[in-house]
C-alpha positions as CSV (number, residue, x, y, z in Angstrom):
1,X,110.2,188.5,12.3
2,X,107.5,187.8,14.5
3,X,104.4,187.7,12.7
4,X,102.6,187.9,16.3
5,X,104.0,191.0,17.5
6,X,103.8,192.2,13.6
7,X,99.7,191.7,14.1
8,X,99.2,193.1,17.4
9,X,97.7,196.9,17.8
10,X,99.0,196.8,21.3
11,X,102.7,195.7,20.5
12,X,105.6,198.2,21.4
13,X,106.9,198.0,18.1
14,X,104.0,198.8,16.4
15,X,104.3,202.7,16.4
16,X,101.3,205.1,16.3
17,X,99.3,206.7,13.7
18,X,101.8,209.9,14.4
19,X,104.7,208.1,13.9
20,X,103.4,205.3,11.6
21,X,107.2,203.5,10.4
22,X,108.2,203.5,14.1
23,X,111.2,206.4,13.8
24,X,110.5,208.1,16.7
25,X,109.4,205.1,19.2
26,X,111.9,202.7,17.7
27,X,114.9,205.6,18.2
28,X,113.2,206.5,21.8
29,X,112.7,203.0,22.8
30,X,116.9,202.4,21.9
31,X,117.7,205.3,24.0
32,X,115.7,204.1,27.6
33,X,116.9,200.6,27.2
34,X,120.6,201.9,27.3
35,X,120.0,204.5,29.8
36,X,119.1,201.7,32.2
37,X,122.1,200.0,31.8
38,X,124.7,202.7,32.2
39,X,127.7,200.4,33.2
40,X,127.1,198.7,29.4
41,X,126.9,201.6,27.8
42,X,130.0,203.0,29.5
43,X,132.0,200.3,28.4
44,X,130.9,200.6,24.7
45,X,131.8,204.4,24.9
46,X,135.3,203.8,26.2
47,X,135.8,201.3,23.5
48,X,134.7,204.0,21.0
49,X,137.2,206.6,22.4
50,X,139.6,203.8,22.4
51,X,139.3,203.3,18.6
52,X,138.8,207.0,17.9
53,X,142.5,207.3,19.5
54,X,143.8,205.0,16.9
55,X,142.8,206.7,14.5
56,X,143.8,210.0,15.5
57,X,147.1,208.5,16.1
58,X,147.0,207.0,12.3
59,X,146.5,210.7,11.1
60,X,149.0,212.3,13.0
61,X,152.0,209.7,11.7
62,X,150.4,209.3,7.9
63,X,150.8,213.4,8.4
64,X,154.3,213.0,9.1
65,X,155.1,210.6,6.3
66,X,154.8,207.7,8.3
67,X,153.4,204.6,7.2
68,X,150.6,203.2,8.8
69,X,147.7,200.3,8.4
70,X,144.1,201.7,8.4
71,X,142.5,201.9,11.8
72,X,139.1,200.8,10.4
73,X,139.2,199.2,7.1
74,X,136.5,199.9,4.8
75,X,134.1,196.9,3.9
76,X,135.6,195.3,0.3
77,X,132.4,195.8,-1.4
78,X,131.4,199.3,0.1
79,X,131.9,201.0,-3.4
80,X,132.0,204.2,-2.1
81,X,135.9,204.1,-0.7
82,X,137.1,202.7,-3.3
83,X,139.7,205.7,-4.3
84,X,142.9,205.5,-3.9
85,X,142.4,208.7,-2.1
86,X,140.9,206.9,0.9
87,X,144.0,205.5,2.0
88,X,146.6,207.6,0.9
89,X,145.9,211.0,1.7
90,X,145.9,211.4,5.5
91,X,142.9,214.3,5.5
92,X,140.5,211.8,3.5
93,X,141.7,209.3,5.2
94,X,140.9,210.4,8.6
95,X,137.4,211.4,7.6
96,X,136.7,207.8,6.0
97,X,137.8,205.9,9.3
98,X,136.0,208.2,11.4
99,X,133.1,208.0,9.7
100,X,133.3,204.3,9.5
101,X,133.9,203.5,13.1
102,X,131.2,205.6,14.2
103,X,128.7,204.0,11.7
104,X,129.6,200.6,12.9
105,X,129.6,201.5,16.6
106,X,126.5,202.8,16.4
107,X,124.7,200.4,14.4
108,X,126.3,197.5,16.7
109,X,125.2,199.1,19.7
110,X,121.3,199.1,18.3
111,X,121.7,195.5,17.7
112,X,123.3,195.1,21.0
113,X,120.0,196.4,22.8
114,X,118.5,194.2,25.1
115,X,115.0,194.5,26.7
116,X,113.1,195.6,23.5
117,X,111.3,194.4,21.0
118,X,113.0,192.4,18.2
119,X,111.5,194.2,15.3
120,X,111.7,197.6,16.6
121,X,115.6,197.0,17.2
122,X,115.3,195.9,13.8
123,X,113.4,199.6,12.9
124,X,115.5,201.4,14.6
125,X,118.7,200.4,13.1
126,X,117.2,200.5,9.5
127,X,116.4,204.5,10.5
128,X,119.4,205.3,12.0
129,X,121.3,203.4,8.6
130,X,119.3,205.8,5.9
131,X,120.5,208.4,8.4
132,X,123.9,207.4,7.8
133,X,124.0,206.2,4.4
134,X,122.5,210.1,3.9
135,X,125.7,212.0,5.8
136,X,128.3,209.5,4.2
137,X,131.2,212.1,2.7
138,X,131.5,210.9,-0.2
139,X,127.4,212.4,-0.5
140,X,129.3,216.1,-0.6
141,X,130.7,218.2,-3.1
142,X,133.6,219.1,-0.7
143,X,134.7,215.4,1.1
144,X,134.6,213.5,-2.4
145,X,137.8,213.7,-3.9
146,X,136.6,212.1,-7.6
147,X,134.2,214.8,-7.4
148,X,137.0,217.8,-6.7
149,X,138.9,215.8,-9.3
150,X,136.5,216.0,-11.6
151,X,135.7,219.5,-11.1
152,X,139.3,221.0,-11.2
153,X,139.7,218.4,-14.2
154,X,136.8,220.0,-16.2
155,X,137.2,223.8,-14.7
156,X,133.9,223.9,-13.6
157,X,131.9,222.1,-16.0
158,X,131.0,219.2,-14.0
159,X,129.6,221.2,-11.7
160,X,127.0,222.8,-13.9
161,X,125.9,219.5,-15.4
162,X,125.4,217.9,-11.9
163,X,123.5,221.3,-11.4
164,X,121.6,220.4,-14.1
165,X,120.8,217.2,-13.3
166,X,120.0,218.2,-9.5
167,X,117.3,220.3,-11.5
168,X,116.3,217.9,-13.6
169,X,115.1,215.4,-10.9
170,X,113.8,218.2,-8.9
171,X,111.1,219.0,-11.3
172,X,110.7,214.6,-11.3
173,X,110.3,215.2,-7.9
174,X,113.2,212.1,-7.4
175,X,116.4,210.7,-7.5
176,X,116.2,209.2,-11.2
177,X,118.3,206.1,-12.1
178,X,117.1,206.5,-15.7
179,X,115.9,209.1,-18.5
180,X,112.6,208.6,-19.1
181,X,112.9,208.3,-22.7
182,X,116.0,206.0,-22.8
183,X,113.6,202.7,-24.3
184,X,110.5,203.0,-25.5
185,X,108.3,199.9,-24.9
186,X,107.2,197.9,-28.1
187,X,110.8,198.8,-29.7
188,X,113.5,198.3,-27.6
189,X,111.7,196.1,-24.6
190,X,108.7,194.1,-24.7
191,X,109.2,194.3,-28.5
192,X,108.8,190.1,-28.8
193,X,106.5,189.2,-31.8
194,X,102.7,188.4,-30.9
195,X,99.1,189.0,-30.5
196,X,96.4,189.9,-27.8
197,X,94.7,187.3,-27.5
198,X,92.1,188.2,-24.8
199,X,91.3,191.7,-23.0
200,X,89.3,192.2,-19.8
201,X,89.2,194.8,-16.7
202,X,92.1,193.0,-15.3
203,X,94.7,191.9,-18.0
204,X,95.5,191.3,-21.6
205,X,97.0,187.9,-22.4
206,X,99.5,188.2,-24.8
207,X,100.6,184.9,-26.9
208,X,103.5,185.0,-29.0
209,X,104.7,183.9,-32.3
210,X,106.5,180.8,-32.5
211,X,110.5,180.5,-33.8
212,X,110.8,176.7,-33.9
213,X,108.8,174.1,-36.9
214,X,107.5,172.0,-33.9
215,X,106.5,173.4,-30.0
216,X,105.9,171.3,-27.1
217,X,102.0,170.3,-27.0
218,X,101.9,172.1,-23.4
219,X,102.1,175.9,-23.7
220,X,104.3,177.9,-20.8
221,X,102.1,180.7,-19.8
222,X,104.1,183.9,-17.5
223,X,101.8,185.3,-14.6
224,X,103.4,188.8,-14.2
225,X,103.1,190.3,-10.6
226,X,100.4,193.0,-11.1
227,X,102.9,195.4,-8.7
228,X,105.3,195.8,-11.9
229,X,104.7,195.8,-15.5
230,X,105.2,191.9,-17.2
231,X,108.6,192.7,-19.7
232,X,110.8,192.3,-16.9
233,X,110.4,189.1,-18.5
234,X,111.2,190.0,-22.2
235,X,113.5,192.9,-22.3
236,X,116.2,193.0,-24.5
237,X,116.9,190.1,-27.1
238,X,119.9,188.6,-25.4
239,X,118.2,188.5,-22.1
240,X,114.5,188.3,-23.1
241,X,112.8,184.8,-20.9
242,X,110.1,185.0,-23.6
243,X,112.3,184.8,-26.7
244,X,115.0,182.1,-24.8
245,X,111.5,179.9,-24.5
246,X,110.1,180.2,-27.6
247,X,113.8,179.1,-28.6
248,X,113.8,176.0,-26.9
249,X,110.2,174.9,-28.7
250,X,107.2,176.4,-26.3
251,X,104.4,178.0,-27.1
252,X,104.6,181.0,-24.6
253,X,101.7,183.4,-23.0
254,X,102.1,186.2,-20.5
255,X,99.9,188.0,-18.4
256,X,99.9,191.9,-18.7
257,X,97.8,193.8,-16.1
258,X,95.9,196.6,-16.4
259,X,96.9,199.9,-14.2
260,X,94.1,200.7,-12.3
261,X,93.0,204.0,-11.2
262,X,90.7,205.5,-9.1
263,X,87.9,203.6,-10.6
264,X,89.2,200.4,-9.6
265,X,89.1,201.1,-6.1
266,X,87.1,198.0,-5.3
267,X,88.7,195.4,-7.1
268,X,89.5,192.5,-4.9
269,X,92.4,190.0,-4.6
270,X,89.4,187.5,-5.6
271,X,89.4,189.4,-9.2
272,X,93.4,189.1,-9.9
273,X,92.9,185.7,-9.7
274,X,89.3,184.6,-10.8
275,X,89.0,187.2,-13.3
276,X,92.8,187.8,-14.3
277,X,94.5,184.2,-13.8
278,X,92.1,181.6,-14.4
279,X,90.6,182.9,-17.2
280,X,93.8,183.8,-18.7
281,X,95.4,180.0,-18.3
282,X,91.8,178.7,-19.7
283,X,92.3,181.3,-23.0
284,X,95.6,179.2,-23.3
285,X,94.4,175.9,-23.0
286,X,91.6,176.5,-25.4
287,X,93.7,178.3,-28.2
288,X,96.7,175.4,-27.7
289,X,94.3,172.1,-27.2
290,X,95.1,170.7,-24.6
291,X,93.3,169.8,-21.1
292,X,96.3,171.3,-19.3
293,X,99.0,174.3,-19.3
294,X,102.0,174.9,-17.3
295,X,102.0,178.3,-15.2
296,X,105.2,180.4,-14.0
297,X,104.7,183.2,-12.0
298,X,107.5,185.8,-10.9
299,X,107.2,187.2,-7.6
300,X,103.7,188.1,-6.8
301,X,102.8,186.5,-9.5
302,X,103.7,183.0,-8.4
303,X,101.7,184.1,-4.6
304,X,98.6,184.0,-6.6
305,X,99.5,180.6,-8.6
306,X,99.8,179.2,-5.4
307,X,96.6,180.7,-4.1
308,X,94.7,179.6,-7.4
309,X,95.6,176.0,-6.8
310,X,94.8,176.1,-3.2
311,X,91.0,177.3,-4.2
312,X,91.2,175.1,-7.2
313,X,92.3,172.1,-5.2
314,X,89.8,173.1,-2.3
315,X,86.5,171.8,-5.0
316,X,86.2,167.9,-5.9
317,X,85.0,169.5,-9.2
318,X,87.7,172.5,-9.9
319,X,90.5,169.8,-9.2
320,X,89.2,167.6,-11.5
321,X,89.4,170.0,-14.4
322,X,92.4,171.6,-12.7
323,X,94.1,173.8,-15.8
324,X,97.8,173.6,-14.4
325,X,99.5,170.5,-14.7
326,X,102.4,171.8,-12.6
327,X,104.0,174.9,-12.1
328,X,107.1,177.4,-11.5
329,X,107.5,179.9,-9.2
330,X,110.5,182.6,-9.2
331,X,111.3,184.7,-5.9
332,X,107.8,183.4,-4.4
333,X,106.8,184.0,-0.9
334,X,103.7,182.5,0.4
335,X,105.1,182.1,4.0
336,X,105.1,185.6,5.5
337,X,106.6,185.3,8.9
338,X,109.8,186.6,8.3
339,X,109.6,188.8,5.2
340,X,113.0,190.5,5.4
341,X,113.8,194.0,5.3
342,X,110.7,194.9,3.8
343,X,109.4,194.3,7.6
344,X,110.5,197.1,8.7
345,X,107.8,199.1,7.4
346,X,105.4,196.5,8.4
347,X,102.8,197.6,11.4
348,X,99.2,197.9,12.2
349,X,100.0,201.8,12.5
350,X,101.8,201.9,8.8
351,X,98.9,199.7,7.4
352,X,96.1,202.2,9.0
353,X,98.5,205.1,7.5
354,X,98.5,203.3,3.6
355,X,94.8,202.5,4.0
356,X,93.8,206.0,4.6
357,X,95.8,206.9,1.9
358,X,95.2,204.2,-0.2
359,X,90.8,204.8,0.8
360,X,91.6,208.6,-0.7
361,X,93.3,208.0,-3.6
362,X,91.7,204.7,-4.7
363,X,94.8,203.2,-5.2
364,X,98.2,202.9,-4.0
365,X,100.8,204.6,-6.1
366,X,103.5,202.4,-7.8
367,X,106.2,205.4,-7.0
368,X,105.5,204.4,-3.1
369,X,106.3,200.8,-3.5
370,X,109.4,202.1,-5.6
371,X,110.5,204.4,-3.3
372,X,110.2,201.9,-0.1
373,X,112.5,199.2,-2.4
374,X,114.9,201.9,-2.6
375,X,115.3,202.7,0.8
376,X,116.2,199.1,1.3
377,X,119.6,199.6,-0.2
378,X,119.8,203.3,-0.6
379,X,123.5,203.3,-1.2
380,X,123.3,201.5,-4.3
381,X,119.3,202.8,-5.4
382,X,119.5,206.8,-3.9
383,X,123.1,207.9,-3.0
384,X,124.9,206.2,-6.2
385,X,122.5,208.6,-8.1
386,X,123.5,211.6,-6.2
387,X,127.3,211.1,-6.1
388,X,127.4,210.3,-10.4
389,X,124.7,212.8,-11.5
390,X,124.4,215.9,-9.4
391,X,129.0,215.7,-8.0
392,X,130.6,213.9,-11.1
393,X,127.8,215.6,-13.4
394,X,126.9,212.1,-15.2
395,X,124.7,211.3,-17.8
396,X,122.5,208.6,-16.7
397,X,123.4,205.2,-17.8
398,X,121.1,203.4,-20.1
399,X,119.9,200.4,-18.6
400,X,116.7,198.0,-19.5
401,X,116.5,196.8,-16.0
402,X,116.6,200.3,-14.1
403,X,114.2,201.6,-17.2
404,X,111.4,198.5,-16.1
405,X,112.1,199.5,-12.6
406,X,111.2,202.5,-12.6
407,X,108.0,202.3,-14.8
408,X,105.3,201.2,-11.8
409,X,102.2,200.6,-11.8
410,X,98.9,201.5,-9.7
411,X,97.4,198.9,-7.1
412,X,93.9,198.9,-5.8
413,X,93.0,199.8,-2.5
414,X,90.6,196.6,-1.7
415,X,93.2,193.9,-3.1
416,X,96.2,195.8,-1.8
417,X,95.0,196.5,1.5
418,X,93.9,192.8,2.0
419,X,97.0,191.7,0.8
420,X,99.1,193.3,3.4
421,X,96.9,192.6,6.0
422,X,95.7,188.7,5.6
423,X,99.1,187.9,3.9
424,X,102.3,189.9,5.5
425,X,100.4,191.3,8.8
426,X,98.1,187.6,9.3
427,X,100.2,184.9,7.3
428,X,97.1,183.7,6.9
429,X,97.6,181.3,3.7
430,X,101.0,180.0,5.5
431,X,98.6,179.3,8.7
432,X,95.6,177.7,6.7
433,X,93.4,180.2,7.4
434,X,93.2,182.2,4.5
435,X,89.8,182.5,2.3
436,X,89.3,183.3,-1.0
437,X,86.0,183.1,-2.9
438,X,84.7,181.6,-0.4
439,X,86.8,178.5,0.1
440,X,89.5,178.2,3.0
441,X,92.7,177.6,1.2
442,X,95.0,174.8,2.3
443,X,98.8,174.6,0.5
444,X,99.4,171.0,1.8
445,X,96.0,170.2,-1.2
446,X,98.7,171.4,-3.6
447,X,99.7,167.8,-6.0
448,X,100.7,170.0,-9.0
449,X,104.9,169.2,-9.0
450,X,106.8,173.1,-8.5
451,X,109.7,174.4,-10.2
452,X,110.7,176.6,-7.1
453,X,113.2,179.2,-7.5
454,X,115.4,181.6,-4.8
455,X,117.8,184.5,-5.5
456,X,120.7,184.2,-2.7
457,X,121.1,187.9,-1.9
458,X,117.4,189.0,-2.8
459,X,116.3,191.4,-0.3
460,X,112.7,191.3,-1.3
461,X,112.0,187.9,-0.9
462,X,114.2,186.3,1.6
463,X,115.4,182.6,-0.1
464,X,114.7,181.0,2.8
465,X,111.0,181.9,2.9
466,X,110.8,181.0,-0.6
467,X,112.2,178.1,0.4
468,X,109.3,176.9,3.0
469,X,107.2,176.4,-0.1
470,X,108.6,173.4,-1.2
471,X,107.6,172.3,2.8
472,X,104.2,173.6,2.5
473,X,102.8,172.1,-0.5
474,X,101.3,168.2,-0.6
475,X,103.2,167.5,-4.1
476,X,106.8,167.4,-5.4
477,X,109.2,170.3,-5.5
478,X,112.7,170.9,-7.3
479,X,114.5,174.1,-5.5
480,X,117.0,176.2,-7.6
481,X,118.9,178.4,-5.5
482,X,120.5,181.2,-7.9
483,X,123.0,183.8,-7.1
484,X,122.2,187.9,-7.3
485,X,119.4,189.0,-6.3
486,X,115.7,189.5,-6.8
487,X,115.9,189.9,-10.2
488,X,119.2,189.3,-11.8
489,X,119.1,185.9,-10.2
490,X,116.0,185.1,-12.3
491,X,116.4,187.5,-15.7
492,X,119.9,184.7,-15.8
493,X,120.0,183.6,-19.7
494,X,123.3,181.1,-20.6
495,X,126.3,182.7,-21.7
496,X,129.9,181.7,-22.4
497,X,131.7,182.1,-19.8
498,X,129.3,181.4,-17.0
499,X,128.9,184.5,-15.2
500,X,126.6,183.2,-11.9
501,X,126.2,179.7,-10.3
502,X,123.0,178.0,-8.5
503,X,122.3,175.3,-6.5
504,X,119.2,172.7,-7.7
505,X,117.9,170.3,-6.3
506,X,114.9,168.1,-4.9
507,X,113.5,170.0,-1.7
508,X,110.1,168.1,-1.5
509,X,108.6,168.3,1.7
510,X,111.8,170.0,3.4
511,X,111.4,172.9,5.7
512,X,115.3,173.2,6.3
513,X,116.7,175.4,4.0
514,X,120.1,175.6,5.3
515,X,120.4,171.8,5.5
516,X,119.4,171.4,1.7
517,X,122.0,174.1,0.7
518,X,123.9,172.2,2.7
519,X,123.7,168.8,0.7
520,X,123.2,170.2,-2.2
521,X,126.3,170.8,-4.8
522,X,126.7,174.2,-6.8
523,X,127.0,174.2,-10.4
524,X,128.2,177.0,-12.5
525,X,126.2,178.5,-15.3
526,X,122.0,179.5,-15.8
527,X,119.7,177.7,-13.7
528,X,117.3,177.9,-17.0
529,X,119.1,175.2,-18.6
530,X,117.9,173.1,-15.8
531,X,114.8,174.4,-15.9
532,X,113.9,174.2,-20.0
533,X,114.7,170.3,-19.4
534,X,112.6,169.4,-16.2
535,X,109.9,171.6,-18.7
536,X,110.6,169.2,-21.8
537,X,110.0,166.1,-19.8
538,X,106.5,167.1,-18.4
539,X,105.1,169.1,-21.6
540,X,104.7,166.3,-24.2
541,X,105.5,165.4,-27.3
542,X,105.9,167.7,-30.3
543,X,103.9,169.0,-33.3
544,X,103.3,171.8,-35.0
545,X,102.9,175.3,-33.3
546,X,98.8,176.6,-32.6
547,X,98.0,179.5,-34.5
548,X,98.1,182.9,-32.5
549,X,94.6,183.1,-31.3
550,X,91.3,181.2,-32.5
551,X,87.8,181.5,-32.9
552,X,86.8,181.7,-29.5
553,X,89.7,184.0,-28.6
554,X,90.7,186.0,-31.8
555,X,93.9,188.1,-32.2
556,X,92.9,191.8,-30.9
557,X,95.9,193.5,-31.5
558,X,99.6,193.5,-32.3
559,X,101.8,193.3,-28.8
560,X,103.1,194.6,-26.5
561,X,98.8,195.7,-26.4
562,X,97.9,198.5,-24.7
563,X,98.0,198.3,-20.9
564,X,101.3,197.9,-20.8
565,X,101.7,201.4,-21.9
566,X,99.2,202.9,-19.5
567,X,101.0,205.6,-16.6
């Protein structure tokens, strides 16, 4: 994505405060490109009713008894076409190809337009897909065939559950993935052992008990991205990053963020990270003594590691008594020019619309953010909801990471609204430009040696802008490429067999991700094996474990504290 055409007021693609996610222009604009190419268009249409034929011709033999290969295969991994059904009845059948050919016609012919704008081709086909993904068959009652199974199966009674449940989430007021009351935080997530060790406006910094004689001198302390509450990182025992550290000899720390309200309106991005990070990796310093800790931060979380160290590197003096020694980042982006999908909802008229939103309320509400993520693969985060509770008449699966999905947080207006404009709408810090408590941050002052690491299908934060990190930065980088996604490439704990593979390896100073995936050979198992050894060899010897807390930063209360549990 351009980040030129993202920026400017005047651009085509950038909607208008009426239509502020482009549906309308992006759909109109579509429209007058093909209508001044009618010879084009004429050609695709006969190729439609060309394809439509087939398949009308596959119903009529497949009516008759008549063996006959699909006309338009379903994708492998499209889940919902999986039945049996699909294939072998010749009324199903027909609907399923029908509705697949002119899904893909019209979705190819969007990408096909010419004489438009890049991103608003890229709008317009993400609109017309939650269109699509919305009128899919197996969506209704009557076209699903599980569904009728299931309802002649149970005479009726699957029915009035998914009835139920269709009530259920319309007092929620959404499509719920998860009952509310299927963990409860401090028991079954988040329940590590450990202490508050320091409390301000902006976080709690929770340390942790120790399960190993002798730690590492060099504590690991977890930035959590203040969009999303920090147990993400220590969920359940068997996949808990926390406990698998503490395991291996660290002293560990994580950051837990407050959830603003309205009376944090004005908190800046300047306050996340002078008030919330710094003095959060100084607390752990102090308590573990020693002159230097190593920081991790997931997501947004690593985004302000790397603008700490920029505005720490920018001062003769703050480098000097630099408190990172090096540092990981997982699914970072800190190059904004092509953010992904997420783009699509990216324009000076969308970013007026959540600022005058954002201004009201003093905040923007985590269900928003939620809610945008979803759209971004609605099959699997809205329509798999529908079909299983409200047509099969499901109980909602228990699951840890749908249950710390879909328990957001608050961000304020100030920080969030500079965020999106001098970081996805400006790529400001990519560009150099970027100030922050009144230094100009430059990457390329970055010495501190990364721990970089990418999710291969994550459709938040594109690898390959992850990737230009490693580029960007003046010191040494390794690169771990992990399969899955945004965050089941990175909650990855070892098991026996090896259910997911990565790739790892040195990326310093390379801009070419391709070309390092490329040279780079894939190895089978948990990237954090890799990753607790490049930590053993840079966090010195070992000794005994620091207490939990000390003088200067005493123990305050029993974790998980008590922001995590503010709605």
């Amino acid at each position: 994505m351009n980040t030129q055409t993202i920026s400017n007021p005047a651009s085509p693609s950038s909607g208008s405060l009426l239509d502020p996610f482009d549906i309308v222009g992006s759909s109109l604009a579509v429209q007058q490109s093909w209508l001044r190419q009618p010879e084009r268009l004429a050609a695709i249409m006969e190729n439609l009713a060309l394809d439509a034929h087939r398949v009308h011709e596959r119903f009529a033999r497949t009516s008759l008894g008549i063996p006959s290969e699909p006309a338009v295969p379903a994708v492998i991994h499209d889940q919902r076409f999986q039945d049996s059904v699909w294939i072998e009845q010749p009324g199903f059948a027909y609907l399923k190809e029908m509705y697949l050919l002119y899904s893909r016609y019209l979705e190819d012919t969007i990408y096909a337009t010419e004489d438009i704008n890049p991103t608003q081709r890229q709008r317009a086909a993400f609109w017309v897909r939650q269109w699509l993904d919305a009128i899919a068959p197996t969506n209704f009652f009557w076209t699903n065939p599980e569904a009728l199974r299931r309802g002649l199966a149970s005479h009726g009674f699957s029915v009035l559950l998914g009835l139920q449940n269709w009530l259920r989430d319309l007092a929620a007021g959404n499509v719920q993935m998860v009952e509310p009351d299927a963990f409860q935080v401090g028991r079954d997530l988040a329940a590590t052992p450990g202490q508050v060790v320091l409390r301000n406006e902006m976080l709690e910094l929770l340390q942790y008990a120790p399960t190993t004689d002798q730690v590492r001198a060099m504590p690991v302390v977890l930035v959590a991205p203040w969009i999303n509450k920090y147990y993400i990182m220590d969920l359940g025992p068997d996949n808990s990053l926390v406990r698998f550290l503490r395991d291996q000899g660290f002293t560990v720390f994580i950051t837990s963020w407050k959830n603003p309200g309205p009376e944090a309106r004005a908190t800046t991005l300047d306050d996340y990270l002078l008030k919330g990070v710094q003095p959060a990796l100084e607390a752990a310093r102090a308590i573990c003594g020693v002159p230097q800790v190593h920081a991790t931060g997931y997501c947004l979380g690593g985004t302000s590691l790397a603008l700490l160290l920029a505005w720490l590197n920018a001062d003769p003096t703050d480098r000097a008594a630099n408190p990172i020694a090096h540092w990981t980042t997982f699914t970072t982006l800190v190059d904004f020019s092509d953010p992904g999908e997420i783009g699509v909802f990216l324009s000076e008229s969308s970013f007026e619309f959540l600022r005058k939103r954002m201004n009201k309320a003093g905040y923007l509400d985590g269900a928003d953010m939620a809610n945008a993520f979803r759209m971004l693969r609605p099959n699997n985060l809205i329509w798999h909801y529908v079909m299983h509770s409200y047509l099969y008449g499901e109980e909602l699966p228990p699951s840890d990471v749908l249950f710390w999905n879909c328990d957001t947080t608050r961000m304020p207006a100030a920080m969030h609204e500079f965020y999106l404009r001098e970081l996805y709408l400006n790529n400001r810090l990519a560009q150099g430009s970027l100030e922050i408590g009144g230094r100009r941050l430059d990457l390329g002052a970055i010495q501190q040696p990364l721990y970089a690491v990418g999710a291969e299908q994550d459709h938040i934060a594109p690898w390959k802008q992850t990737f230009r990190l490693c580029g960007l930065i003046g010191g040494p980088a390794r690169y771990v490429l992990a399969t899955s996604g945004h965050i089941l490439g990175i909650i990855n704990p070892p098991v026996t067999p090896p259910k997911r593979r990565y790739w790892v390896g040195d990326a310093s100073g390379s801009q070419d991700a391709a070309a390092w995936q490329e040279a780079t050979a894939k190895a089978p198992g948990s990237w954090w094996e890799d990753w607790i050894h490049w930590l053993s060899e840079r966090c010195g010897p070992v000794g005994p474990p620091p207490p939990l807390g000390n003088s200067q930063y005493p123990p305050l209360e029993a974790a998980p504290g008590r922001y995590v549990l503010e709605k």
